[in-house]
TORMAR-390745 format. One record per residue (C-alpha): residue in one letter; y, z, x. Coordinates in nm, 2 decimals, padded with zeros to 4 digits, always signed. Each point is the difference from the previous one (the first is absolute). Layout:
residues N
<A,<Y,Z,X>>,
...
***
This chain:
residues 119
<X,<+00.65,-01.59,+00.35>>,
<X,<+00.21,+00.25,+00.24>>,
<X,<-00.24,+00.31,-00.06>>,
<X,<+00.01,+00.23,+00.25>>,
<X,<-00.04,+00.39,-00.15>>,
<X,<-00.35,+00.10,-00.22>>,
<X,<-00.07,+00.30,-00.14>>,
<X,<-00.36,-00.02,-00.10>>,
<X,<-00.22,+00.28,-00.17>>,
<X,<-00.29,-00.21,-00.01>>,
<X,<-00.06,+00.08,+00.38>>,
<X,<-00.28,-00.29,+00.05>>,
<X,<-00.16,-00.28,-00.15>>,
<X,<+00.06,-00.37,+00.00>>,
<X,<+00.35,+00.05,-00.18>>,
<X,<+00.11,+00.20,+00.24>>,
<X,<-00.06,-00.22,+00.20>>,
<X,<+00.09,-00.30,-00.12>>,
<X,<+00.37,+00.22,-00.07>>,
<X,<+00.06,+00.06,+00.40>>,
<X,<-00.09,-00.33,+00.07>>,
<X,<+00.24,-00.19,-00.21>>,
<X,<+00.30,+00.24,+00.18>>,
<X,<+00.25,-00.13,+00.21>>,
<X,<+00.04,+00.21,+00.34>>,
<X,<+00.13,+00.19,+00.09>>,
<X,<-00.16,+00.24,-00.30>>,
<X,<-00.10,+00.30,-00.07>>,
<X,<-00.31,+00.12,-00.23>>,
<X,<+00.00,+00.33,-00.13>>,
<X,<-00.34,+00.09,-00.11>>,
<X,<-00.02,+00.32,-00.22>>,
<X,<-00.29,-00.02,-00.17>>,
<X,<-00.37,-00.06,-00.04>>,
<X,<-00.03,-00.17,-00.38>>,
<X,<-00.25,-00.28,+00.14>>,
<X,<-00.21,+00.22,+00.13>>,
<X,<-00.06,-00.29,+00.24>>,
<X,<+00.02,-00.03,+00.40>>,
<X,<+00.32,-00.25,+00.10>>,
<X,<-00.10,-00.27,+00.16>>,
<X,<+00.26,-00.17,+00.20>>,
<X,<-00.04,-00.41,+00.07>>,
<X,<+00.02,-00.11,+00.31>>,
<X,<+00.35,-00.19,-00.04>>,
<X,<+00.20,+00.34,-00.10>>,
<X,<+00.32,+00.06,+00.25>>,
<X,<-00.10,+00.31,+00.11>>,
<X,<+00.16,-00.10,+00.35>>,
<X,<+00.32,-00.15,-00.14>>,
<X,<+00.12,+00.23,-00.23>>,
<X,<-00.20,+00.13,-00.29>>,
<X,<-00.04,+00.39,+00.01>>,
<X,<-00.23,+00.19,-00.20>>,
<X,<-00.01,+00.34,-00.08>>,
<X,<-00.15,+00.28,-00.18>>,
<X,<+00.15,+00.24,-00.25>>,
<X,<-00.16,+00.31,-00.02>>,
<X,<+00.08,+00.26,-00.28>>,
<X,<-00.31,+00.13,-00.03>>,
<X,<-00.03,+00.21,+00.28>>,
<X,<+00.31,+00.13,-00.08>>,
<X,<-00.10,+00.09,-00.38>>,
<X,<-00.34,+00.19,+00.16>>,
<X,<+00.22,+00.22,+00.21>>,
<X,<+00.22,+00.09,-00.32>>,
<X,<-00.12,+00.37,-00.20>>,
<X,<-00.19,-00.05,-00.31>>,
<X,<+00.35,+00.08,-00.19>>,
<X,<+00.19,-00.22,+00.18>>,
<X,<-00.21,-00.34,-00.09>>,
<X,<-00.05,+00.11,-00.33>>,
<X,<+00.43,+00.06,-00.05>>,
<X,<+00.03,-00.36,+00.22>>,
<X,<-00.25,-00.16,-00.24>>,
<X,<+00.15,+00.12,-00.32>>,
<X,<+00.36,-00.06,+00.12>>,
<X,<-00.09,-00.35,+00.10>>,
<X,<-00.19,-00.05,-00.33>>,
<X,<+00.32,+00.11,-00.21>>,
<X,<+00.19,-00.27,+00.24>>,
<X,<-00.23,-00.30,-00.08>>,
<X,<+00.09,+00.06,-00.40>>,
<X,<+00.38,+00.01,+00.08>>,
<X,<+00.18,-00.06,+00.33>>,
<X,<-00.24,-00.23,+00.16>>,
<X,<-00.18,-00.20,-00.30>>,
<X,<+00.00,-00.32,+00.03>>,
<X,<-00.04,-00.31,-00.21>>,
<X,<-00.21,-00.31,+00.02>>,
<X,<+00.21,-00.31,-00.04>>,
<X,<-00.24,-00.24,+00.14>>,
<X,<-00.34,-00.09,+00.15>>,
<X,<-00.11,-00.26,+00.20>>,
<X,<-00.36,-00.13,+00.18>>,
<X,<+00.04,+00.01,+00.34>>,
<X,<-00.06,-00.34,+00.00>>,
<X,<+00.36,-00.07,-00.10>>,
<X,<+00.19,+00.27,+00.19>>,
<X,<+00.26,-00.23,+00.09>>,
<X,<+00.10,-00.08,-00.42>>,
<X,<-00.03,+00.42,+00.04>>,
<X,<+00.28,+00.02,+00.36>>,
<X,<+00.20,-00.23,-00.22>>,
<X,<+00.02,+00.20,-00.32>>,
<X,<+00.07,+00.32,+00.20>>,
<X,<+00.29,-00.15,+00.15>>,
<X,<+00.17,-00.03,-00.32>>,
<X,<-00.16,+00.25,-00.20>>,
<X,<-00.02,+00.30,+00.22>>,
<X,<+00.17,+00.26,-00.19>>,
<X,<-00.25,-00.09,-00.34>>,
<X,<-00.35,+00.15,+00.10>>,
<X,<-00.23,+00.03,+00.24>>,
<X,<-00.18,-00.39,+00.09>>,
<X,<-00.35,+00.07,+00.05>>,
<X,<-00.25,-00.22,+00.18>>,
<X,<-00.38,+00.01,-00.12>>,
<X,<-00.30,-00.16,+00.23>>,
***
């Protein structure tokens, strides 16, 4: 399908895994969170060795070396943001099952909502 970035905040688990190995290297994965509370298992066939890089993002260690006032003015600021400037609508969801129907909406329907995929 010509996937090659993921941004993934599940940070294990078979959809993870079954995400960085349907993308097309070279890629990149970005994995910034722990939601599946799961270990990531990568199969055997992933192209580790021709392309596909993954890497961690972590904010965390940056948030525990913040004051007390500081996380509590980042976490009410970023609250306020998620009600106005960076909100965001559902336009669509899809099973992962039919992620290409889902690539092929987004393509024309970008701008409309977020297209959400659902194990």
């Amino acid at each position: 399908m010509g996937v090659n970035a993921l941004f993934d905040s599940l940070g294990g688990g078979d959809v993870t895994a079954k995400l960085i190995d349907g993308l097309q290297a070279p890629a990149n994965v970005y994995i910034y969170g722990g939601l599946a509370n799961e270990p990531l298992h990568l199969s055997s066939n992933i192209p580790l060795f021709s392309g596909v890089n993954i890497s961690g993002i972590a904010d965390a260690i940056w948030v525990r070396s913040l004051s007390e006032d500081e996380r509590k003015q980042i976490f009410h600021n970023y609250s306020r943001y998620l009600k106005g400037d960076l909100s965001t609508k559902t336009f669509k969801e899809y099973h992962f099952k039919d992620i290409k129907e889902a690539l092929e909406l987004s393509k024309t329907h970008a701008t409309e909502g977020k297209i959400l995929l659902r194990p």
